[in-house]
N, CA and C of each residue as an Amber inpcrd file, in Angstrom:
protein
   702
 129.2380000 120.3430000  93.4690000 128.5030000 119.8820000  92.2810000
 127.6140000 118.6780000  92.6160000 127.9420000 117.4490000  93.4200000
 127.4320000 116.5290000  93.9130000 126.5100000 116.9200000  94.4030000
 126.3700000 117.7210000  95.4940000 125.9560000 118.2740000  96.6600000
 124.3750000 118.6960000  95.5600000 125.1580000 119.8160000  94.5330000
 123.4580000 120.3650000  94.0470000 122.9920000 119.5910000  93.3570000
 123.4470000 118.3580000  92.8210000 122.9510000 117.1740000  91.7640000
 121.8780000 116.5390000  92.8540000 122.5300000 115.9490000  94.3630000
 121.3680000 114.9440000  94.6200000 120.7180000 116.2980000  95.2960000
 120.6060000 117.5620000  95.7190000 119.7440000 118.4320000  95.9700000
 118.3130000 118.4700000  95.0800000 118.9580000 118.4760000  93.5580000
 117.7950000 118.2940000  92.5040000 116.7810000 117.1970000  92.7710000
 117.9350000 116.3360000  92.6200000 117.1270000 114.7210000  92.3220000
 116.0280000 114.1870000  93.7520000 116.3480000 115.0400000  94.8330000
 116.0850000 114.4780000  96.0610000 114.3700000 115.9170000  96.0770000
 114.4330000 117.2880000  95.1480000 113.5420000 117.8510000  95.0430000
 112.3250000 117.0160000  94.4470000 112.8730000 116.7140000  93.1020000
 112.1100000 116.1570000  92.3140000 111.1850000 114.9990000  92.8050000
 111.8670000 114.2970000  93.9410000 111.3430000 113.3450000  94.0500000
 110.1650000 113.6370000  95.4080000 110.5660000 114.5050000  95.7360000
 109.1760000 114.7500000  97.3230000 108.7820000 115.8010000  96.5910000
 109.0460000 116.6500000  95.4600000 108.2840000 117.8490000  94.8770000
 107.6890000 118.3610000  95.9140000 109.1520000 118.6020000  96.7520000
 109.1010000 120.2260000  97.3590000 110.5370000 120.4900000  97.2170000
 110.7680000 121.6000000  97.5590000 112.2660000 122.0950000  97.6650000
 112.9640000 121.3490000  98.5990000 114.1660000 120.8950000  98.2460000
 115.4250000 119.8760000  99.4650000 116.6390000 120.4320000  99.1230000
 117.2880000 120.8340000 100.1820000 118.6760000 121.3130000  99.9090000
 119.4710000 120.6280000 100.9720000 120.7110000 119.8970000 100.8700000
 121.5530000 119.0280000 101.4050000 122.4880000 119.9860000 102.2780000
 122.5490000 119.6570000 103.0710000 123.7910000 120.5750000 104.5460000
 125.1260000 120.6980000 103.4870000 125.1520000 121.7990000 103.0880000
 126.6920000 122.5690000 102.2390000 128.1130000 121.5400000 103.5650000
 127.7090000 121.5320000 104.2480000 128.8240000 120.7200000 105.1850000
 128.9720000 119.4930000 104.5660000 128.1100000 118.3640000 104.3080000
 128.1540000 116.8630000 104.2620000 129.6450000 117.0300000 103.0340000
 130.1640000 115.9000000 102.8560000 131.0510000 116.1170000 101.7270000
 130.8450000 115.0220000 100.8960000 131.2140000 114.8140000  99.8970000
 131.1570000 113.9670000  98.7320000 131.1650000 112.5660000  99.1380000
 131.9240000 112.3410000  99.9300000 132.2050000 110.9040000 100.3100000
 131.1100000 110.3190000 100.7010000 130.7190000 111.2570000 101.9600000
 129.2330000 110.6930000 102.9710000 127.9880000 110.6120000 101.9520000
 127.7670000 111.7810000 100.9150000 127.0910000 111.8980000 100.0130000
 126.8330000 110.5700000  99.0640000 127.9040000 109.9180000  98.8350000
 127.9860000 108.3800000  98.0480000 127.5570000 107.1640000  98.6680000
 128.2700000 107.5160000 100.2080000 127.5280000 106.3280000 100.9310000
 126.2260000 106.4030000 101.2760000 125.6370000 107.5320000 101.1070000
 124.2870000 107.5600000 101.4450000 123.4700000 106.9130000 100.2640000
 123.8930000 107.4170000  99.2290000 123.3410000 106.6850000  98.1410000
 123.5670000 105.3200000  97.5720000 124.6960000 105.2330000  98.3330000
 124.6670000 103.5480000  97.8500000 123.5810000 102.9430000  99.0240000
 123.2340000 103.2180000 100.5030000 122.4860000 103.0600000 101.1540000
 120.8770000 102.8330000 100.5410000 120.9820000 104.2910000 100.0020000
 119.5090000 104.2820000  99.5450000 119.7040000 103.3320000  98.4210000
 120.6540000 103.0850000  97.3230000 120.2020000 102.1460000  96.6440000
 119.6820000 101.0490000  96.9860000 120.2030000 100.4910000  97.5990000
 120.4890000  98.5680000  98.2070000 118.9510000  99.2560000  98.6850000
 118.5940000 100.2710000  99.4840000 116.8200000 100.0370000  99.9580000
 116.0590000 100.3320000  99.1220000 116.2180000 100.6840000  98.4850000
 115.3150000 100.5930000  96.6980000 115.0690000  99.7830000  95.9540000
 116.3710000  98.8720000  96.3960000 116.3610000  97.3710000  95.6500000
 115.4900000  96.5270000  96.3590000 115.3770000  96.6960000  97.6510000
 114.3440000  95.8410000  98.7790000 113.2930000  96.4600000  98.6070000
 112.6120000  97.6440000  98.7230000 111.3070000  98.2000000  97.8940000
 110.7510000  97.6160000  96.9480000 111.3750000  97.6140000  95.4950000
 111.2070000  97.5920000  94.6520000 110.5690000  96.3600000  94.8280000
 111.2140000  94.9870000  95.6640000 110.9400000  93.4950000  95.1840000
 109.6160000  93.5980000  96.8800000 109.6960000  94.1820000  98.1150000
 108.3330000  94.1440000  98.6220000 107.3910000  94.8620000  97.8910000
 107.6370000  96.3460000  97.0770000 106.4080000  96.7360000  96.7890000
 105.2350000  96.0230000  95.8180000 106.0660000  95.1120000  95.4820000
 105.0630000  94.3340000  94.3430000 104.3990000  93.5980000  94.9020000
 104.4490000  93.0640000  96.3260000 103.0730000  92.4740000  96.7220000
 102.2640000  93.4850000  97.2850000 102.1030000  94.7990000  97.3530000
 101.7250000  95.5540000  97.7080000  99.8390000  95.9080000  97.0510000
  98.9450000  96.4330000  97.9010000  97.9510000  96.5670000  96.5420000
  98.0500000  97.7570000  95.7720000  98.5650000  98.6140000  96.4730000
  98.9850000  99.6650000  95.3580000 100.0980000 100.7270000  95.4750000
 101.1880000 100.7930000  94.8360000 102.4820000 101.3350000  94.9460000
 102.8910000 102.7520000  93.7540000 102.5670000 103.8240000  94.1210000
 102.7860000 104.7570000  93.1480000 104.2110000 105.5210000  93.5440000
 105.1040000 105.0700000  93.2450000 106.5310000 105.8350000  93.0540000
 107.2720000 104.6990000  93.7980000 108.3710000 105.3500000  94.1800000
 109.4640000 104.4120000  95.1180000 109.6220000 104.0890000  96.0560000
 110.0690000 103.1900000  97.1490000 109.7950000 102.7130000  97.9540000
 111.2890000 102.1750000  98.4930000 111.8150000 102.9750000  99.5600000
 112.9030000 102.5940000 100.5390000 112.8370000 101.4390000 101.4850000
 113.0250000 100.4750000 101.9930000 112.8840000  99.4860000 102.4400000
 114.3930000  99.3230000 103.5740000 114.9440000  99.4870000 104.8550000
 115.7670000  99.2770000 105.7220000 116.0620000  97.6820000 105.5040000
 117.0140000  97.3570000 106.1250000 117.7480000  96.3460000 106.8270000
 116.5480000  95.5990000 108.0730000 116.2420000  94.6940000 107.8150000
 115.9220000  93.9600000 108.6670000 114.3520000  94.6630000 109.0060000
 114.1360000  94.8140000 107.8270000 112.2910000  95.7270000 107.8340000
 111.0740000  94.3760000 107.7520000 110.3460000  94.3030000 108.2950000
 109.3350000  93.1960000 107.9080000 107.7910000  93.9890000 107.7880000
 107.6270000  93.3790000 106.9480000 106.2510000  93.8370000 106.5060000
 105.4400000  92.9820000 106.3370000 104.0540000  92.7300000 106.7200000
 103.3040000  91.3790000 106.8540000 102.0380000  91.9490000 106.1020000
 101.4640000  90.7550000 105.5700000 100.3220000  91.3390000 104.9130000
 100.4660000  92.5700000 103.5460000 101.3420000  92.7850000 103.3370000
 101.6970000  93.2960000 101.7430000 100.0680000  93.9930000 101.2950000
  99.7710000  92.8770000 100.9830000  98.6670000  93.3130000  99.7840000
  97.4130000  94.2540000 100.4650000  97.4160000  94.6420000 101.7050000
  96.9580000  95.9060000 102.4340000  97.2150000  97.1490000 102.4740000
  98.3330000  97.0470000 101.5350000  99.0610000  98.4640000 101.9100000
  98.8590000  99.5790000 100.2290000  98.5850000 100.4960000 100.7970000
  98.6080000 101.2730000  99.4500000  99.4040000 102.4010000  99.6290000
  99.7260000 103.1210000  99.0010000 101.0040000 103.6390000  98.9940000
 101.1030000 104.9170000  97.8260000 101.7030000 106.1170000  98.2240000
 102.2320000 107.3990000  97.5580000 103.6240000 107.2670000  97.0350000
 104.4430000 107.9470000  96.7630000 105.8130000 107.5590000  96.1850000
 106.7790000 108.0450000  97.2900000 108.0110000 107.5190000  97.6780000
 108.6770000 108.0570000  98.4930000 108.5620000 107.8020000 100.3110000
 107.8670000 106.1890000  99.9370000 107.7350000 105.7150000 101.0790000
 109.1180000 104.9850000 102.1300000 109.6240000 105.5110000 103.0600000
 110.8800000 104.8090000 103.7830000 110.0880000 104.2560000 104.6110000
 110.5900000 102.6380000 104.8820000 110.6390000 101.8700000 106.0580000
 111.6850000 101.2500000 106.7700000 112.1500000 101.8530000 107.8110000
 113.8700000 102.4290000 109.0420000 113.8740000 100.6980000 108.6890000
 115.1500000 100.6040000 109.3500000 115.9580000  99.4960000 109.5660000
 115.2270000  98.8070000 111.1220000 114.9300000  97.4450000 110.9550000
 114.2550000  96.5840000 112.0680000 112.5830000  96.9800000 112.0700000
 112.4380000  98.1400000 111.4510000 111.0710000  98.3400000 111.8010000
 109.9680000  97.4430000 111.2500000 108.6240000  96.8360000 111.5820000
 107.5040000  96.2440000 111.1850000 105.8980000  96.4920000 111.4440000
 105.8360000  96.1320000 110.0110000 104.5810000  96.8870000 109.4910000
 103.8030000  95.6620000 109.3360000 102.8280000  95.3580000 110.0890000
 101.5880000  94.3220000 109.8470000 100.5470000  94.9740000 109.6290000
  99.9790000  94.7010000 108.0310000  98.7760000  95.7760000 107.7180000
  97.8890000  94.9850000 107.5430000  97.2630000  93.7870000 108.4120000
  96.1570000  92.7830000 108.5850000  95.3910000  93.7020000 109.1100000
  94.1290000  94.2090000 108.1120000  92.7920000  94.6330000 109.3920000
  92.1990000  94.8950000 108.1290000  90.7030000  95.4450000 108.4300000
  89.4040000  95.6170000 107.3220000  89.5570000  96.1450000 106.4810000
  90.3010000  97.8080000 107.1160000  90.4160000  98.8470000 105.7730000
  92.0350000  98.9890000 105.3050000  93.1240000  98.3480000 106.0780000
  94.1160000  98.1350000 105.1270000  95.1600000  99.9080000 105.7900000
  95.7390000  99.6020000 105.6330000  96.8880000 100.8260000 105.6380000
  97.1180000 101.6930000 103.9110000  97.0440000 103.0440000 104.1960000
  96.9540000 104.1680000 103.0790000  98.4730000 105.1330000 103.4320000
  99.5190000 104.7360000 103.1410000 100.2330000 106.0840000 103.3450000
 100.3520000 106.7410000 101.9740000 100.5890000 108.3990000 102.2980000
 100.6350000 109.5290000 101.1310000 101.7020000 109.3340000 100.3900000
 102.0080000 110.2980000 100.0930000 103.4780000 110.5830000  99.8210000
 104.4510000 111.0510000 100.8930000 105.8660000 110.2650000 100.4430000
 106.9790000 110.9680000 101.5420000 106.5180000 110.7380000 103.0610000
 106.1720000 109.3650000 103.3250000 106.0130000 108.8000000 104.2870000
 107.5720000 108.3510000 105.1340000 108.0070000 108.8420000 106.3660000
 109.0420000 107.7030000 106.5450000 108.9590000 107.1050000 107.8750000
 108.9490000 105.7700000 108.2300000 108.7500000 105.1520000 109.1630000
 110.5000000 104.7210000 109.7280000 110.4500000 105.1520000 111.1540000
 111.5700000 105.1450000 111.4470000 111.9070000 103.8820000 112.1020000
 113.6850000 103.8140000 112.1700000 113.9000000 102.7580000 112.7690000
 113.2700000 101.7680000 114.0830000 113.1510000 100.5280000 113.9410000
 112.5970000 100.1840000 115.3540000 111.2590000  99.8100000 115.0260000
 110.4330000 101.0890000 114.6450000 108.7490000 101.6420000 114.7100000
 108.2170000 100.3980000 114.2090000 107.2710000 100.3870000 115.2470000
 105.9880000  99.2950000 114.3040000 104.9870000  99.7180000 114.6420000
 103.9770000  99.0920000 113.3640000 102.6380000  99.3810000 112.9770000
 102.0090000  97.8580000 113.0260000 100.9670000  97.8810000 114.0790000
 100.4510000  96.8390000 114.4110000  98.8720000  97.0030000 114.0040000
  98.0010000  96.5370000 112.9290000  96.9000000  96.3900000 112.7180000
  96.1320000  95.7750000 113.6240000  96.5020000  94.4100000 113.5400000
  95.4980000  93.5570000 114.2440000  96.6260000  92.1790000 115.4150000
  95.9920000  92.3640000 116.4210000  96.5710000  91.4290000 117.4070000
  96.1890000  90.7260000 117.4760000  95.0860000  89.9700000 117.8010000
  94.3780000  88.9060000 117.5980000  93.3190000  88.8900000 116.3530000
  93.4510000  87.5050000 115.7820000  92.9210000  87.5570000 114.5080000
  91.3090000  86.8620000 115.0860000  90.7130000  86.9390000 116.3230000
  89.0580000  86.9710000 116.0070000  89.0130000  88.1730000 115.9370000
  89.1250000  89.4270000 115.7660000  88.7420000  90.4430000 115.6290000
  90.0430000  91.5810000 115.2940000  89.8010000  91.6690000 114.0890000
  90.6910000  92.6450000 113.1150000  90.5980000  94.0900000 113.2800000
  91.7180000  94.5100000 113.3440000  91.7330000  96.1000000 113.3600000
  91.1120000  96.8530000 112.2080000  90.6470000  98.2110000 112.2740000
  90.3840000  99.1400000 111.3680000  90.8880000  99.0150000 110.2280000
  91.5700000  99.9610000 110.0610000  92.1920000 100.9550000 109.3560000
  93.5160000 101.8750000 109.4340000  94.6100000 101.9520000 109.0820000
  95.7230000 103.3150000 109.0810000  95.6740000 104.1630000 108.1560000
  95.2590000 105.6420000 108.4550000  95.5930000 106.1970000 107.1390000
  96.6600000 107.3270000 107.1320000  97.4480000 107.5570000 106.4510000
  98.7220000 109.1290000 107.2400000  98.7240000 109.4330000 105.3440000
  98.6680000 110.4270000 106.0560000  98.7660000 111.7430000 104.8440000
 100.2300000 111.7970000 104.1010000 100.6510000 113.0000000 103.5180000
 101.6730000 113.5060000 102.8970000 102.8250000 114.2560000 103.8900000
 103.8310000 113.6920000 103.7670000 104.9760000 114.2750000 104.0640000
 104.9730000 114.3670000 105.5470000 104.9630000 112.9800000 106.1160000
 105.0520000 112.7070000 107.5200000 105.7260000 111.8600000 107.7740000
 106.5070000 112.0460000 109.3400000 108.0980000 111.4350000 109.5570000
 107.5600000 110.8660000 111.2530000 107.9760000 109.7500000 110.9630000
 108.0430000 109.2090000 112.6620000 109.3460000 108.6960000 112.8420000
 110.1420000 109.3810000 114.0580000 111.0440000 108.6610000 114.4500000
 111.6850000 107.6680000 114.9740000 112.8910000 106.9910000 115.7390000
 112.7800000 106.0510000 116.2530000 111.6290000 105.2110000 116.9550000
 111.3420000 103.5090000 116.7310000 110.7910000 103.1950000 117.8630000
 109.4840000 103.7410000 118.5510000 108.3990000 104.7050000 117.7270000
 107.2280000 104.8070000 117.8780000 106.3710000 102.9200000 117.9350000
 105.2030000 103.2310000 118.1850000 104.3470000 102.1460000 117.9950000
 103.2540000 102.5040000 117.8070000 102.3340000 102.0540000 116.7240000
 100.7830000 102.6190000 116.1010000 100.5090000 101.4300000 116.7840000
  99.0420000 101.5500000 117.5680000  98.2620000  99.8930000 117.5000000
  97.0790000 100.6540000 117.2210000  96.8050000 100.1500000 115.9480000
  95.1570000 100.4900000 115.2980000  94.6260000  99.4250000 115.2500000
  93.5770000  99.6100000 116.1320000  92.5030000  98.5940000 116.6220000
  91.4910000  99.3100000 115.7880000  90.9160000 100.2710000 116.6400000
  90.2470000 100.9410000 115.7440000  90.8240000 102.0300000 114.8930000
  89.8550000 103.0470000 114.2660000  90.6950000 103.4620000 112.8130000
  91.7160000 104.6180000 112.8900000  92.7950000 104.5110000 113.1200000
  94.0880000 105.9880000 112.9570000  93.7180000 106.7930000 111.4190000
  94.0920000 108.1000000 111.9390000  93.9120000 108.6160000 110.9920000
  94.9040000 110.0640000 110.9010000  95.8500000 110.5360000 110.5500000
  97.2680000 110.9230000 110.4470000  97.2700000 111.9980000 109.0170000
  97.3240000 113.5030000 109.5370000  96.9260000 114.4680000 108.4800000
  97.8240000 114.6580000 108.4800000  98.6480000 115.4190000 106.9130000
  99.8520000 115.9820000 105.9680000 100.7320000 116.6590000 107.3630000
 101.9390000 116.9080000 107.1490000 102.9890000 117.5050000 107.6760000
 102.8590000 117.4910000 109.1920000 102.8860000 115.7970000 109.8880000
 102.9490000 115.9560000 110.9870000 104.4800000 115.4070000 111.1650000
 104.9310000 115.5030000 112.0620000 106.2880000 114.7170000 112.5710000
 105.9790000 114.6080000 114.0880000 106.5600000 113.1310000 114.2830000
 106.6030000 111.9600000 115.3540000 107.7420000 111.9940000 116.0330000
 108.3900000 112.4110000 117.1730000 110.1430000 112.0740000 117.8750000
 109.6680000 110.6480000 117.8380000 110.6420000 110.3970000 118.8600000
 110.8370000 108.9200000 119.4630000 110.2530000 108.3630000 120.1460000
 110.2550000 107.1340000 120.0380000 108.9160000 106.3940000 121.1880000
 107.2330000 106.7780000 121.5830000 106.9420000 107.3680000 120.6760000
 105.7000000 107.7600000 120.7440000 104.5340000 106.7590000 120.4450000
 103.6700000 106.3940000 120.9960000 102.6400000 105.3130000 121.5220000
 101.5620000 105.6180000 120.4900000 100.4670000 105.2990000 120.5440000
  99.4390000 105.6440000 119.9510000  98.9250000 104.2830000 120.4060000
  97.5290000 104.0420000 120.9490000  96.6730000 103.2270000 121.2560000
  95.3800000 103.2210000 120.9380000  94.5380000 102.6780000 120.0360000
  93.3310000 103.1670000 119.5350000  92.7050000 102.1050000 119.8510000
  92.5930000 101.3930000 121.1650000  91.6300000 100.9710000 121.7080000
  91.5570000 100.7200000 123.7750000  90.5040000  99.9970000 124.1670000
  90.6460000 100.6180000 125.5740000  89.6850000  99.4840000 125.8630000
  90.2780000  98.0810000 126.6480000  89.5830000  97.2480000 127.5430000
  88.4860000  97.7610000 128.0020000  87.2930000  96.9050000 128.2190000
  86.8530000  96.7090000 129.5130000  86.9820000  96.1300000 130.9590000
  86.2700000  96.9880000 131.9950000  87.0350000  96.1330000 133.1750000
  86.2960000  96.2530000 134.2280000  84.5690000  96.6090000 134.2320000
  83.4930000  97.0430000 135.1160000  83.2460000  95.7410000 136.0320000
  83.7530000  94.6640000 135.1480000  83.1430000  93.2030000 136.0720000
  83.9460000  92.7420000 136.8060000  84.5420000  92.9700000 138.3430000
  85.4950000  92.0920000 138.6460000  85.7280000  90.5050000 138.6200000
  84.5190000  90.2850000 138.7780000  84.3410000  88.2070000 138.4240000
  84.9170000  88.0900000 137.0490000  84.7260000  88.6490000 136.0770000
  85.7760000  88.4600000 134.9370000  86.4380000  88.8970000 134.5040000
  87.8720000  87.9520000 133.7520000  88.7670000  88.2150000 133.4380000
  88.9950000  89.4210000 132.4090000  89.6310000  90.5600000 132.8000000
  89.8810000  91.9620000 131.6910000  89.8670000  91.4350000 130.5610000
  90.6120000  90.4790000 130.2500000  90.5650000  90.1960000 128.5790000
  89.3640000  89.2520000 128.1150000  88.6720000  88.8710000 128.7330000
  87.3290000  88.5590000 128.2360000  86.3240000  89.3230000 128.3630000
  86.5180000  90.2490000 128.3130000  85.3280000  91.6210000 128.7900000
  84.9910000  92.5360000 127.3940000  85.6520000  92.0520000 126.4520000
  85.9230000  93.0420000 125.5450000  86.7710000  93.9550000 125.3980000
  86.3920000  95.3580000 124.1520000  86.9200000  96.5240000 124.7990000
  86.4000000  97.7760000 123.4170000  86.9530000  98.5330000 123.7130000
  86.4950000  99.8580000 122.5230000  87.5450000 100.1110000 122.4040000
  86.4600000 100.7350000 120.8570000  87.5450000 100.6580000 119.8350000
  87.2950000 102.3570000 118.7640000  87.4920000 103.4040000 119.5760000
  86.6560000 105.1400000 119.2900000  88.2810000 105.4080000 118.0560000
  88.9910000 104.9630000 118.2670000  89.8320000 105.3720000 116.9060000
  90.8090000 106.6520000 117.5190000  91.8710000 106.6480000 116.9740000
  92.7830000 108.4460000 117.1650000  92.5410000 109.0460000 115.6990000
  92.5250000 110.2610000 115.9940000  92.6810000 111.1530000 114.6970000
  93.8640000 112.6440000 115.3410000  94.3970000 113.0110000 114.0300000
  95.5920000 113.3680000 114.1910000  95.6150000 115.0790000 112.7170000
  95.2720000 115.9720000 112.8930000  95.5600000 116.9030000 112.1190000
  96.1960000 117.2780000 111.8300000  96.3090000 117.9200000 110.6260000
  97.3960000 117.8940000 109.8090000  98.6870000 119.1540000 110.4650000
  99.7150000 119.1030000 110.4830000 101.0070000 119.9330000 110.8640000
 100.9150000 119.7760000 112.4050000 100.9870000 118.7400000 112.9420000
 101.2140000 118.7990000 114.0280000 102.7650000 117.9620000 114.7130000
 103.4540000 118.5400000 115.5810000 104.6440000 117.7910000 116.3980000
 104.0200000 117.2870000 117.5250000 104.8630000 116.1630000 117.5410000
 104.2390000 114.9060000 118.3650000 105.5730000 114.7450000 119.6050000
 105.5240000 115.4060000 120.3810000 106.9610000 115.1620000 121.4730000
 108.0010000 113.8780000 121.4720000 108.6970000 113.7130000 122.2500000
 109.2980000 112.1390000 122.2140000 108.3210000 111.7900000 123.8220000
 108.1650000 110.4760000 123.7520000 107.5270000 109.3030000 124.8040000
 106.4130000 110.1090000 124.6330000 105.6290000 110.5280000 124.2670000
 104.2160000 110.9090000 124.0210000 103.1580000 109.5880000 124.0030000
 102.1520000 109.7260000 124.7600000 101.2340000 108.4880000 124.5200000
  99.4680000 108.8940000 124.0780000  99.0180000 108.7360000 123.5390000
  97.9420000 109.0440000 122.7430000  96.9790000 108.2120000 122.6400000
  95.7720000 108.2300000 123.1900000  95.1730000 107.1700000 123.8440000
  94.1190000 106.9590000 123.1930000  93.2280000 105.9440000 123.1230000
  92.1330000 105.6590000 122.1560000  90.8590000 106.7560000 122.0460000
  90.1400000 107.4110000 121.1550000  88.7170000 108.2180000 121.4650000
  89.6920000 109.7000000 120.9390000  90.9170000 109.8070000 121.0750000
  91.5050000 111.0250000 121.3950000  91.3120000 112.0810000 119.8770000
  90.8150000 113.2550000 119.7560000  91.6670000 114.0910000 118.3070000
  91.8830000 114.7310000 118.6210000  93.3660000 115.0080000 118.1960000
  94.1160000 116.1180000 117.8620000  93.7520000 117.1180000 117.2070000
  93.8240000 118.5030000 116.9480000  93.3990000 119.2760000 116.1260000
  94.3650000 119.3930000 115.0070000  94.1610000 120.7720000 114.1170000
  95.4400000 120.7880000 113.2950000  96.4020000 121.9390000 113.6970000
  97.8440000 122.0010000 113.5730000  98.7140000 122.3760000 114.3200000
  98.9400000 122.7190000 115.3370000  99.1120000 121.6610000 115.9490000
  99.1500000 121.3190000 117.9050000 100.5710000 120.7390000 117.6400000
 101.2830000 121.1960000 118.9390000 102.4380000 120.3050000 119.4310000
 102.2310000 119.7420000 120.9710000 102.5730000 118.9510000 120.7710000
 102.1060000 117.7050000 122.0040000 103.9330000 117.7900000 123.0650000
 103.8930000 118.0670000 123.9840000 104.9160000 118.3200000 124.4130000
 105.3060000 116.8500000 125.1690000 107.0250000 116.6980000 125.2300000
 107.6050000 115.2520000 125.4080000 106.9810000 114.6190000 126.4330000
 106.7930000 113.2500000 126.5670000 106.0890000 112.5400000 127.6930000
 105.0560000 112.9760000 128.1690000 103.9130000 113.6330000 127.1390000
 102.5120000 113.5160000 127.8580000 102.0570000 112.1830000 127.6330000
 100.9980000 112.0720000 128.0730000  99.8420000 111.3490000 127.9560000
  98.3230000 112.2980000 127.7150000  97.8980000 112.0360000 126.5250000
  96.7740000 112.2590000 125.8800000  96.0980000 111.5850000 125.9060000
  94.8030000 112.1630000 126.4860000  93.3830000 111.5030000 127.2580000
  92.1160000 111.8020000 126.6920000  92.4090000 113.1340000 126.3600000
  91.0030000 114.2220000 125.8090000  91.3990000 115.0160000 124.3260000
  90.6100000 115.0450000 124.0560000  90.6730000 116.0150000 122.5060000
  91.4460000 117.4370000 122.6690000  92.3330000 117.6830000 121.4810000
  92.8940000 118.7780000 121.4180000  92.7560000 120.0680000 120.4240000
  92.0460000 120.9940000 120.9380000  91.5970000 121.9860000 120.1300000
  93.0500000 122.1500000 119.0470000  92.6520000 122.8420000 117.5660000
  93.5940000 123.7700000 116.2890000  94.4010000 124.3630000 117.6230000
  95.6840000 123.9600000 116.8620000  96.5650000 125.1700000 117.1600000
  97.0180000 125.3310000 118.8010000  97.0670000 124.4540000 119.6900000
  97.1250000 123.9280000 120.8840000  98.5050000 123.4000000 120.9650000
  98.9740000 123.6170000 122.2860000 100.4900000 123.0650000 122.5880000
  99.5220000 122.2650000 124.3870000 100.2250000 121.1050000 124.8120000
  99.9970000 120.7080000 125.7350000 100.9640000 120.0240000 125.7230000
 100.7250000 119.7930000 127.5620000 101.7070000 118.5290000 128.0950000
 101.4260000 118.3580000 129.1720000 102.0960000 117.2960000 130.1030000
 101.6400000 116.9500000 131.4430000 101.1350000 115.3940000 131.1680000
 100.7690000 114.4820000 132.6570000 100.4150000 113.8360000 132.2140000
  99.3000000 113.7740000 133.2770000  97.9120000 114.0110000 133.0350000
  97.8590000 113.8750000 131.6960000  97.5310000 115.0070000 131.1500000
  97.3430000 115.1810000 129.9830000  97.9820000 116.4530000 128.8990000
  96.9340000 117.3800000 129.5490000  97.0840000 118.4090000 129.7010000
  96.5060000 119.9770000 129.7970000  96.9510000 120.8330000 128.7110000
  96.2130000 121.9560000 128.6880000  96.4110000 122.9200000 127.9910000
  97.3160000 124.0240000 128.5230000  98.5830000 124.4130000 127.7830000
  99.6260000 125.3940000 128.4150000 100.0420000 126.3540000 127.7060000
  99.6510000 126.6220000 126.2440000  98.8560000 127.8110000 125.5870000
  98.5520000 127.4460000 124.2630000  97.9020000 128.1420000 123.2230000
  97.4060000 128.8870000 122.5770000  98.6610000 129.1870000 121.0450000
  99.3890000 128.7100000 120.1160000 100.0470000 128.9410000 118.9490000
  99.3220000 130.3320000 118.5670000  97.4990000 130.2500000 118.3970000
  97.4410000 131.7240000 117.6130000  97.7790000 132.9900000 118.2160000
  98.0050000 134.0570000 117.5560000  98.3920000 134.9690000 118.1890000
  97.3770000 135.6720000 118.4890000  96.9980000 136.4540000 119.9000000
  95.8690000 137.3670000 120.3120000  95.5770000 138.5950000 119.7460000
């Protein structure tokens, strides 16, 4: 009975269908929800510095979030336990709905404040797991129903380094942005490099490194990533 109660309540709220493992039992079922309460209660009191917050908002243990009033927001946003979100840059961070940022993970806008990062934007109903890292320098951009494993990189910008008389970090650097289509799996240790797009439904296989653009519907890996087939069918 438990089991199909938070099944409902847990539909209603990502408005799609959710059905809970018939295994879990009542007990685990309570502690989960007292879990999610106590991070609802931490939502509730970050989302209000937020600039715009439409539904609820899960909040972990030991979550930091900097810059608040950058962030705009769908309903059903989780942010994991330890993870941090600095949304200092021009265009501000946009997540959809049913966003969840996993433990560890951080989202880094801007590193040095003479020169501010882009933009983040991620779609609907996308999951990153442990300990990823976004650095949007320039602008990320993250389409509906992708999922992230673990430790997955993303770098959206790229030194210069043509002058040996000067120092790499005074040289500048570019800043071509990642883009990311929608339904795509993202391997674990995957690294994703600035200039790069993804197409839409590609799986990126564990520990590549992504260098070059990835056609619809593409599986790769290697490092650095090649093409190793083809999802559509011939």
């Amino acid at each position: 009975m438990l089991n199909k109660l938070v099944s409902g309540v847990i539909t209603k709220i990502k408005h799609e269908p959710y059905q809970l493992d018939p295994a879990i039992s009542s007990a685990d079922i309570l502690l989960i929800l007292g879990e999610k309460g106590v991070q609802a209660c931490r939502g509730l009191w970050k989302s209000r510095f937020f600039k715009e917050a439409h539904g609820l908002v899960f909040v972990g243990k030991g979550a930091k979030i900097r810059h608040a009033r950058h962030i705009r927001t769908g309903g059903g946003l989780t942010v994991g336990d330890g993870a941090v979100i600095n949304a200092l840059s021009k265009g501000g961070i946009t997540f959809g709905n049913n966003v969840s940022i996993g433990a560890g993970t951080i989202i880094e806008c801007t590193g040095v404040i003479r020169e501010l990062g882009e933009s983040l934007t991620i779609g609907d109903h996308v999951g990153f797991a442990q300990n990823c890292f976004i650095e949007v320098r320039g602008p990320v951009t993250i389409g509906d129903n992708c999922i992230f494993a673990s430790n997955v990189t993303m770098a959206a910008e790229n030194h210069n380094f043509a002058d040996p008389d000067v120092p790499i970090r005074l040289q500048g650097a570019t800043r071509k942005g990642i883009t990311i289509g929608e339904d795509c799996w993202i391997g674990a240790k995957v690294s994703i490099l600035d200039g790069v797009t993804i197409g839409k439904g590609c799986v990126i296989a564990a520990g590549a490194v992504v260098t070059k653009d990835v056609p619809d519907y593409t599986v790769v890996g290697g490092v650095p990533a090649k093409v190793l087939k083809s999802r559509k069918p011939e």
